[in-house]
C-alpha positions as CSV (number, residue, x, y, z in Angstrom):
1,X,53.9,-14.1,-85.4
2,X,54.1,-16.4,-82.1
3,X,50.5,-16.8,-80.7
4,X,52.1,-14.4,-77.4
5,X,53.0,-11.4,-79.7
6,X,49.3,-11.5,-81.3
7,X,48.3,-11.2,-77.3
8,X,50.4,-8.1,-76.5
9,X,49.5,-6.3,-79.7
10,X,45.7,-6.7,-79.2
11,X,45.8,-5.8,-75.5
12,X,47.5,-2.8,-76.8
13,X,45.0,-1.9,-79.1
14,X,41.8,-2.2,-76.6
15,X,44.2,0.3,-74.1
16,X,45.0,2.8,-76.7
17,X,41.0,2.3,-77.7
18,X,39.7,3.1,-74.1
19,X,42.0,6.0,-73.5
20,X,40.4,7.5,-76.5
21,X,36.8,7.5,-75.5
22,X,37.9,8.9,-72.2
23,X,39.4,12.1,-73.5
24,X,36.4,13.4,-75.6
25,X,33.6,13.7,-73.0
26,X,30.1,13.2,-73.9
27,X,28.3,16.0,-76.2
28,X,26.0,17.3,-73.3
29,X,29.1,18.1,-71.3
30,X,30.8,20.2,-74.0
31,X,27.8,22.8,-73.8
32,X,27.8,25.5,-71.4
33,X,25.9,24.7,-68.1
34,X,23.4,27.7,-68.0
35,X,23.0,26.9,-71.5
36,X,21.7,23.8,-71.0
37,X,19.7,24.3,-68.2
38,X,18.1,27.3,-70.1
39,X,17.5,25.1,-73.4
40,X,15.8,22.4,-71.2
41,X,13.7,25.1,-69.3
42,X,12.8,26.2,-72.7
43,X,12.1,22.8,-73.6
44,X,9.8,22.3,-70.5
45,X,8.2,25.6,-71.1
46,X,7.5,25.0,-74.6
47,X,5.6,21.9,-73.6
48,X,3.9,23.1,-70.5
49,X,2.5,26.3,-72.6
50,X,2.3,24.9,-75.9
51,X,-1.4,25.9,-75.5
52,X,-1.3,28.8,-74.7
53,X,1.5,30.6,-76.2
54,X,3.7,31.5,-73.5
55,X,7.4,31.0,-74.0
56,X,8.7,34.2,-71.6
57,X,9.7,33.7,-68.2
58,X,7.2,35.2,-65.8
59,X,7.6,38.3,-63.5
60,X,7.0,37.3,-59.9
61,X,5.8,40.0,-57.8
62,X,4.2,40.3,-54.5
63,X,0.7,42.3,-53.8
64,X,2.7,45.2,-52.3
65,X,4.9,45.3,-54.8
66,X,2.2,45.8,-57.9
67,X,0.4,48.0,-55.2
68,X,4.3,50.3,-55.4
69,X,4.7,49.9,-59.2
70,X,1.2,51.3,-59.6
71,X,-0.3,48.3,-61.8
72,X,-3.8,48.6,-63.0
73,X,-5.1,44.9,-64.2
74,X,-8.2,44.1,-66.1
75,X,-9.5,41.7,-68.1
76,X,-8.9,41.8,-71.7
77,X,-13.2,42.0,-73.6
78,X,-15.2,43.3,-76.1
79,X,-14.6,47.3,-76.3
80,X,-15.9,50.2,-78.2
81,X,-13.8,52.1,-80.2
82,X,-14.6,55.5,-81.3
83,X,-13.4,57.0,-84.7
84,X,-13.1,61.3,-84.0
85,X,-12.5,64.1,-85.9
86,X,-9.7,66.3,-84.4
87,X,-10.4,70.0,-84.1
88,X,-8.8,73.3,-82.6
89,X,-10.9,76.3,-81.3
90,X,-11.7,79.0,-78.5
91,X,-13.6,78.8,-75.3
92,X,-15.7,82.1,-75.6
93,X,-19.3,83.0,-73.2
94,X,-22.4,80.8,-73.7
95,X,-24.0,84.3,-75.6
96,X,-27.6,82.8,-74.7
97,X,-26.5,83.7,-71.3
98,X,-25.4,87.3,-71.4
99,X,-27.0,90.3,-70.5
100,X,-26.1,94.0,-71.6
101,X,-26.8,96.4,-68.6
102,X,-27.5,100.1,-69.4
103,X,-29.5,103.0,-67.2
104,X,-33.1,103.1,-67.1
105,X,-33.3,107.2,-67.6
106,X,-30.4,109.2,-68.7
107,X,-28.6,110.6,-66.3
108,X,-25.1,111.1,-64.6
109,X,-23.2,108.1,-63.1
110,X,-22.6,108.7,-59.6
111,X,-20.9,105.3,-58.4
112,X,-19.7,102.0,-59.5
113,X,-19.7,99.3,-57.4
114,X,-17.9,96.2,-59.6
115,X,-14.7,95.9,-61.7
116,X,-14.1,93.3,-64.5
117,X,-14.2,90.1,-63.3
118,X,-16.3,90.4,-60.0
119,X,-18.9,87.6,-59.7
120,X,-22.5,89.3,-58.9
121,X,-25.5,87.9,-57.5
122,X,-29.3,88.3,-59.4
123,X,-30.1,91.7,-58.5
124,X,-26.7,92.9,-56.9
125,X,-26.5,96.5,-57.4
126,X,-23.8,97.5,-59.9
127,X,-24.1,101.5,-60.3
128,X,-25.7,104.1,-59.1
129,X,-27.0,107.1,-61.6
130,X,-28.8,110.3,-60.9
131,X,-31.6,111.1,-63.5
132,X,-31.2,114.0,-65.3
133,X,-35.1,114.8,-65.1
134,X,-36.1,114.1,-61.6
135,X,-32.5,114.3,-60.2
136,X,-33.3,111.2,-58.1
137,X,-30.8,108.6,-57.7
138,X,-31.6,105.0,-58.3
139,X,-29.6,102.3,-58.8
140,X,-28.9,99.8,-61.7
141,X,-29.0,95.9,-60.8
142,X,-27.8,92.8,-62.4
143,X,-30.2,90.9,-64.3
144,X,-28.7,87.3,-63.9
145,X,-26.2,86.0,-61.5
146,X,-22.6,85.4,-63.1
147,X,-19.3,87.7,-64.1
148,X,-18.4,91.3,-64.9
149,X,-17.5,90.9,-68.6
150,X,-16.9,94.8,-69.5
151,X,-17.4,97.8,-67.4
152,X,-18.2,100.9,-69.6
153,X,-18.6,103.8,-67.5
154,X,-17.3,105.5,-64.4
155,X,-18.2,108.0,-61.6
156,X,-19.2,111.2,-63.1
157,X,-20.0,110.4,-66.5
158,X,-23.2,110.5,-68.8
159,X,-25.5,107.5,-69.0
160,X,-27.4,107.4,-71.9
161,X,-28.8,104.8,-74.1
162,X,-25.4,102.8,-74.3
163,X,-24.7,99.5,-71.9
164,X,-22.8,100.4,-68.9
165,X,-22.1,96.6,-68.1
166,X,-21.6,93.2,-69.3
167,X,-23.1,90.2,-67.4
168,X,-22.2,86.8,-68.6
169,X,-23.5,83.6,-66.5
170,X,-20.2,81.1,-67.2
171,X,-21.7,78.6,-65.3
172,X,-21.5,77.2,-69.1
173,X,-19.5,77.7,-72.2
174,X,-19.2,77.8,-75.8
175,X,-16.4,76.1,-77.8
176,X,-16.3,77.1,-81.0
177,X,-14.1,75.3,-83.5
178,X,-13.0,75.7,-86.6
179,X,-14.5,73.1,-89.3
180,X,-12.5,73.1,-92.8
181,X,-15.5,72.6,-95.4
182,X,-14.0,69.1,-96.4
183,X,-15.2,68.0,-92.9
184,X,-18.7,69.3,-93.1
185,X,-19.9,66.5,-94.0
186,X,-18.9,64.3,-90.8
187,X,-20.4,66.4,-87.9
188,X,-24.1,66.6,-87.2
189,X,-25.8,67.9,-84.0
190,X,-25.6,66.0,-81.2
191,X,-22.7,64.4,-81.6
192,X,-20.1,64.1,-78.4
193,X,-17.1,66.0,-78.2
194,X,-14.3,65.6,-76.1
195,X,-12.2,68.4,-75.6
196,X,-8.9,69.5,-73.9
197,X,-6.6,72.8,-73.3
198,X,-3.7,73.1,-75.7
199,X,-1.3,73.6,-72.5
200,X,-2.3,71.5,-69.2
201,X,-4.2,68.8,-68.3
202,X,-7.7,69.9,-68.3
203,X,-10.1,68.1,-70.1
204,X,-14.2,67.9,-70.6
205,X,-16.9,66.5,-72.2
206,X,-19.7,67.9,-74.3
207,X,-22.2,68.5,-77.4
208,X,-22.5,69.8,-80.5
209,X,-24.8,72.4,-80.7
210,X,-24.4,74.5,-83.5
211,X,-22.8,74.0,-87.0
212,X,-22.5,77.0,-89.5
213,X,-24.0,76.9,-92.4
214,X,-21.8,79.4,-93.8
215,X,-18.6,79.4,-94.4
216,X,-16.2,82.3,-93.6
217,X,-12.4,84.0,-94.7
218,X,-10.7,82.9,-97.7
219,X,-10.8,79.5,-97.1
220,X,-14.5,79.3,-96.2
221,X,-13.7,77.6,-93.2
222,X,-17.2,76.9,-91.0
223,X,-17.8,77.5,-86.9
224,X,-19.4,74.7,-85.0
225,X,-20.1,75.2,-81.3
226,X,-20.0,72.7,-78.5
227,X,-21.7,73.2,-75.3
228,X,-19.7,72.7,-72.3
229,X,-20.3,72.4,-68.5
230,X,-18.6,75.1,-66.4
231,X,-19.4,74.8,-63.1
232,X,-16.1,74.8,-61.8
233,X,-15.1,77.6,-63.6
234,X,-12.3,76.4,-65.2
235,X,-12.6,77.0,-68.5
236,X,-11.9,80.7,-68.8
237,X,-13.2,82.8,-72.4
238,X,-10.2,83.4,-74.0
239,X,-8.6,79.7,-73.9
240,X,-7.0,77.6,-76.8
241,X,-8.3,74.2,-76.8
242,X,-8.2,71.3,-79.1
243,X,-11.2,68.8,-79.5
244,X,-12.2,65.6,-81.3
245,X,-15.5,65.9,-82.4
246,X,-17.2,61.3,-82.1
247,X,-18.1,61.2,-85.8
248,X,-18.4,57.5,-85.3
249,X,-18.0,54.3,-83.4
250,X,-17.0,50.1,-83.9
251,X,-17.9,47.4,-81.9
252,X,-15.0,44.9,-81.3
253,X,-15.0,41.3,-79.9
254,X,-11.7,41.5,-77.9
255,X,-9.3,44.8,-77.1
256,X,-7.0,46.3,-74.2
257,X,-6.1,49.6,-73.1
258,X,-3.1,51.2,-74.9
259,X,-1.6,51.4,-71.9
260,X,-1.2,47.6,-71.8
261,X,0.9,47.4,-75.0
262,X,4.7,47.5,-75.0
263,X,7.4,46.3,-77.4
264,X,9.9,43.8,-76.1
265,X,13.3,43.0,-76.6
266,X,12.0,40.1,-79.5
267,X,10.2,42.7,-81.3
268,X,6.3,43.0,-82.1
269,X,4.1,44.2,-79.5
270,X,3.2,41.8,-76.1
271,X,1.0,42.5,-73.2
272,X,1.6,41.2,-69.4
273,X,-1.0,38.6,-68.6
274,X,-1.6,38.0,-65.3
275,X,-1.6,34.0,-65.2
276,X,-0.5,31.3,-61.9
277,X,3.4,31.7,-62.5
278,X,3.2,35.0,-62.3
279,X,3.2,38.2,-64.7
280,X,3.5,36.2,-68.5
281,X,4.5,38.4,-71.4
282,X,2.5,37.4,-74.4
283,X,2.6,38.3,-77.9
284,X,-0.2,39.7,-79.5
285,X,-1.3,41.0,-82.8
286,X,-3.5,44.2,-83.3
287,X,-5.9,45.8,-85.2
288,X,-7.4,49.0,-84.7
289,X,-6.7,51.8,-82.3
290,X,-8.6,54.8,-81.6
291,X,-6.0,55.9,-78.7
292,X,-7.4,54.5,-75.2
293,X,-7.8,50.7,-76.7
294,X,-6.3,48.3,-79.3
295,X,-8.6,46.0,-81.0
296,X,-6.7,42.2,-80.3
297,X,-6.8,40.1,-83.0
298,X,-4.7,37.3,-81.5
299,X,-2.5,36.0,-78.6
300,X,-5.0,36.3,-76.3
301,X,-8.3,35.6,-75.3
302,X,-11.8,37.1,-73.4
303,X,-11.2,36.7,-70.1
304,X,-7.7,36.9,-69.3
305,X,-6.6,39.3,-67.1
306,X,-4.0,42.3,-68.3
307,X,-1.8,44.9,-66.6
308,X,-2.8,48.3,-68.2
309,X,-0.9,51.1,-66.4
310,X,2.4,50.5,-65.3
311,X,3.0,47.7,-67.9
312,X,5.9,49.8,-68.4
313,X,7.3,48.7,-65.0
314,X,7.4,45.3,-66.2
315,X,9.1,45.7,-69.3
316,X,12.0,47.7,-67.3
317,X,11.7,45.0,-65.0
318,X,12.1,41.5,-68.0
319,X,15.0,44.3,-69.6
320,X,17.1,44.1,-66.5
321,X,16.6,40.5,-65.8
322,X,17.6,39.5,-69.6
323,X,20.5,41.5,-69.1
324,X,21.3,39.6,-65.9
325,X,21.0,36.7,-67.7
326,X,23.5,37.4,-70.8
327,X,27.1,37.0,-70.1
C-alpha cells in the first residue's frame, strides 16, 4: 500500500470516529430537564438539611394567608398526658339541693301561682291554701331559690301532709355514671372528670364525688357521681352524656397537639415546622396519645415551632403542588 493510500484511509477513520461521538450526546443531556433540576435540588437539599432532617419542599405562605387558612402554631415541649376511663351516664338534680314543699295546716288549695319549670326566687309565693281549722288563708313559699321540678296539686283540692311542690336549685348538677365492677378499682374521690353530651358540642369539667359501694341489677354495675357547675343552665336533668373519668397521668419530654399530625403522600406521620424557608414537612415518630397530644419520640426537637390546627390546610396544599409537579 503506497504511503498516499495509508493517508486517505486514516483520515477516514478519524472522520467516521468524530461523527460518532457527535451523535450520542452526553449522559446529562439524555435525562429529562425537570428531572434533573429536581435530582440536583434534592441534592442541594439533602446537603443543606442533612442536620436536620428536612428533605420536603417548603410551603411558602404569607401572614394573611395563615391568618385565612386558620393556622394555630406552637412550639413543640414537654406535655402531660392523661390516661381516662370512658364512661356513659345521666345529668339528674344535685339532690343535696332540693326541697319538697307541702302546706303547713291542712287545708283546701285555693290558687297556684307556678307551673313546671318556672324559676322562683327564696320566698316567692307558690300557693295559696285555706286552713281547714281557722279558715284563714295563708300562703306557701319557696324555701330556696331555683326551678319548679313537680307541681302536685291544683285549685280546689285537699292539702294534707303530702308535698305540693318540688324545688330543685340547678345552679349545680349531678352526673351519675354507670361504673362496671371491673373498673372499681381505678376511680377514687376526687378525681377530675371531663364530661360531654352524647349529641352537641357541650362539654364541662368536674369531680368525683360519690362512688357506690354497692353494686346494682344483674350485672352489679356501681353509680358514681360527678359534681358539675351549672350556672349557665345548660345541662338540663334528663340528658345523656358520656364522660372520661382522669384515672391517671405521664409526664413526657417532648409532644404536639393531635391536631398537628397528618399522613403524607410518603407514608408515616409528619408535622409542618415552621422554619426560615417556610412551612417544612417533617417526619416524626410517636409514642403515646391520650387524644389532645402525641408524645414525639423523634424528628423533632424542644423548641421548634409547629402548626396545630389547620395542618390540614397544608397537606391539601403539598397534595396539589406534588400533583402539579407529576407529569
Amino acid at each position: 500500500m503506497t504511503p498516499l493510500k495509508q493517508i486517505l484511509l486514516l483520515s477516514a477513520a478519524l472522520v467516521l470516529a468524530a461523527c460518532g461521538n457527535a451523535a450520542a450526546p452526553p449522559p446529562a443531556q439524555k435525562e429529562h430537564a425537570h428531572g434533573a433540576a429536581g435530582a440536583h435540588g434534592k441534592d442541594e437539599a439533602t446537603a443543606e438539611n442533612a442536620g436536620d432532617g428536612d428533605h420536603a419542599e417548603a410551603i411558602v405562605l404569607s401572614a394573611e394567608a395563615r391568618q385565612a387558612a386558620g393556622l394555630v402554631i406552637a412550639a413543640a415541649g414537654p406535655a402531660t398526658l392523661v390516661e381516662s376511663l370512658p364512661l356513659y351516664g345521666v345529668v339528674k338534680p344535685n339532690a343535696e339541693r332540693m326541697r319538697s314543699v307541702g302546706a303547713r295546716f291542712p287545708g283546701v288549695v285555693r290558687s297556684v301561682a307556678v307551673k313546671v319549670g318556672d324559676a322562683v326566687r327564696q320566698g316567692q309565693a307558690l300557693a295559696s291554701v285555706e286552713s281547714n281549722e281557722s279558715l284563714q288563708v295563708y300562703t306557701t313559699t319557696s324555701p330556696l331559690a331555683g326551678v319548679v321540678t313537680e307541681r302536685l296539686t291544683n285549685p280546689g283540692e285537699q292539702a294534707e301532709n303530702a308535698p305540693l311542690f318540688t324545688i330543685a336549685d340547678l345552679s349545680t348538677v349531678w352526673i351519675e355514671l354507670s361504673l362496671f365492677p371491673r373498673d372499681r378499682g381505678r376511680v377514687q374521690l376526687g378525681q377530675d372528670v371531663r364530661v360531654s353530651a352524647t349529641e352537641g358540642e357541650l362539654s364541662g369539667q368536674g369531680k368525683l364525688v360519690f362512688v357506690s359501694p354497692l353494686g346494682s341489677g344483674a350485672t352489679q354495675t356501681v353509680t358514681a357521681r360527678v359534681l358539675l357547675d351549672n350556672a349557665q343552665g345548660q345541662w338540663a336533668p334528663g340528658l345523656y352524656v358520656r364522660a372520661e373519668v382522669v384515672v391517671g397521668r405521664s409526664e413526657v419530654a417532648l409532644a404536639v397537639p393531635v391536631a398537628a399530625l397528618q399522613e403524607l403522600d410518603e407514608g408515616g406521620l409528619s408535622v409542618f415546622v415552621d422554619s426560615s424557608s417556610g412551612l417544612q414537612p417533617r417526619p416524626v415518630k410517636t409514642g403515646r396519645n391520650d387524644g389532645r397530644f402525641v408524645e414525639i419520640l423523634g424528628g423533632i426537637a424542644a423548641g421548634e415551632n409547629v402548626v396545630g390546627e389547620g395542618s390540614f390546610v397544608l397537606k391539601a396544599e403539598q397534595g396539589k403542588g406534588g400533583a402539579e409537579h407529576d407529569h
